[in-house]
Each structure stands twice: as structure tokens, then as C-alpha cells.
C-alpha positions in Angstrom: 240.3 258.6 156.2 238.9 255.8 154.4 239.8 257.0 151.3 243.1 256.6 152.3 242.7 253.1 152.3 242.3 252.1 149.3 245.6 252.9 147.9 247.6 250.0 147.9 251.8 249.9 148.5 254.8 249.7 146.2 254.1 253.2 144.6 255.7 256.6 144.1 253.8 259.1 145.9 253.1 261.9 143.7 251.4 264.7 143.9 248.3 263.6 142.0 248.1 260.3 144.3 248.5 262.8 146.9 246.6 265.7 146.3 242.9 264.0 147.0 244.2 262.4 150.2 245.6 265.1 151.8 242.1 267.1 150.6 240.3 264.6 152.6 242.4 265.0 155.7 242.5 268.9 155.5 238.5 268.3 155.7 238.9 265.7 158.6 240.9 267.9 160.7 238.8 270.8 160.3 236.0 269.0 160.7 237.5 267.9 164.4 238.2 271.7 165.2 241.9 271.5 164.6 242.8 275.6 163.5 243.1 276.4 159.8 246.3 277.2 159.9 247.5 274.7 161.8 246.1 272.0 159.5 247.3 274.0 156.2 250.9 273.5 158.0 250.5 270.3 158.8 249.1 269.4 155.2 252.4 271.2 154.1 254.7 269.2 156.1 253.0 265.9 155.1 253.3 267.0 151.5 256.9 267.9 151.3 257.1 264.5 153.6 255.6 262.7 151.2 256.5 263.8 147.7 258.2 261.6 145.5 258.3 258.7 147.8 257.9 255.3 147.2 255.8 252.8 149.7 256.8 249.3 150.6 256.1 246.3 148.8 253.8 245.5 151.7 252.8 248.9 153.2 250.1 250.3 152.1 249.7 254.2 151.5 247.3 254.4 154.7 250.3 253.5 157.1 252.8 255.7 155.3 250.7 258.6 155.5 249.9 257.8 159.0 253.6 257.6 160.2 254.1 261.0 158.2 251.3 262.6 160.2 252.8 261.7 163.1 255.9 263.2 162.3 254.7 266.6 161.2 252.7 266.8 164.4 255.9 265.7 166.4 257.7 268.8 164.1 254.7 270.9 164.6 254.9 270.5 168.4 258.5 270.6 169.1 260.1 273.5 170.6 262.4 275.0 168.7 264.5 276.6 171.5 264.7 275.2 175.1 262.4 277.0 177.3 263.9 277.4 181.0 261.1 278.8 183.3 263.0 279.6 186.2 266.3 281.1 184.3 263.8 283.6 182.2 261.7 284.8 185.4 265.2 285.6 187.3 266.2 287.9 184.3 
């Protein structure tokens, strides 16, 4: 993650700013026992997240990528029907 760092804001995110970060964090997350392919989707999701942005004046590429993590997690872990426990063990 330090890597990630360095990068400073106010720049379009393409994908050969992004290719070496998101490198390093497939590493990290493997390296902390997250599934392959859970991390290949969530390196997925933060690459079509973060293609072709452009980062604040003042935000630096760590934060961006950060809050983009988050939000293919949040993607990753949301439901994508209701689940009703009782209804389906009375059918």
C-alpha cells in the first residue's frame, strides 16, 4: 500500500498509473488470505471504478483508491435479491 502513496492528486487515472497499483494490492490481499477470485473481482471493479478518472486538486491517489475499494467491497457484498428466511422455509 505504500506504493500507493506516492502518487500525488489532480491526475487522470489511467490504466498505466493504475496497472502497478492495483498489482500491488492483488498481492496485498492475497497475501492476507482474501480468495483469488474474490480479489481478481474486486481488482476488476476498482479498475472499471477507476479508469479514466481524474483526482482532486488536493486528493491524492491513495484516498481515491481507498474510497473505490470500499465501494467494490460494498458491491461485492451486497445482496443482489432480498433474502427472507422465514418466507423461503414456509415454501
Amino acid at each position: 500500500m505504500e506504493s500507493i502513496r506516492n502518487f500525488t492528486g489532480n491526475k487522470t487515472l489511467d490504466e498505466k498509473t493504475l496497472e502497478p497499483i492495483l498489482d500491488t494490492l492483488q498481492k496485498e490481499l492475497q497475501s492476507r488470505n482474501v480468495a483469488n477470485d474474490v480479489a481478481t473481482k474486486i481488482i476488476t471493479n476498482l479498475r472499471l471504478l477507476l479508469k479514466d478518472k481524474k483526482t482532486s486538486n488536493f486528493t491524492s491517489v491513495y484516498s481515491h483508491v481507498k474510497s473505490s475499494l470500499f465501494t467494490a467491497v460494498k458491491t461485492i457484498m451486497t445482496f443482489e435479491r432480498n433474502i427472507d428466511l422465514i418466507n423461503d422455509a414456509l415454501d
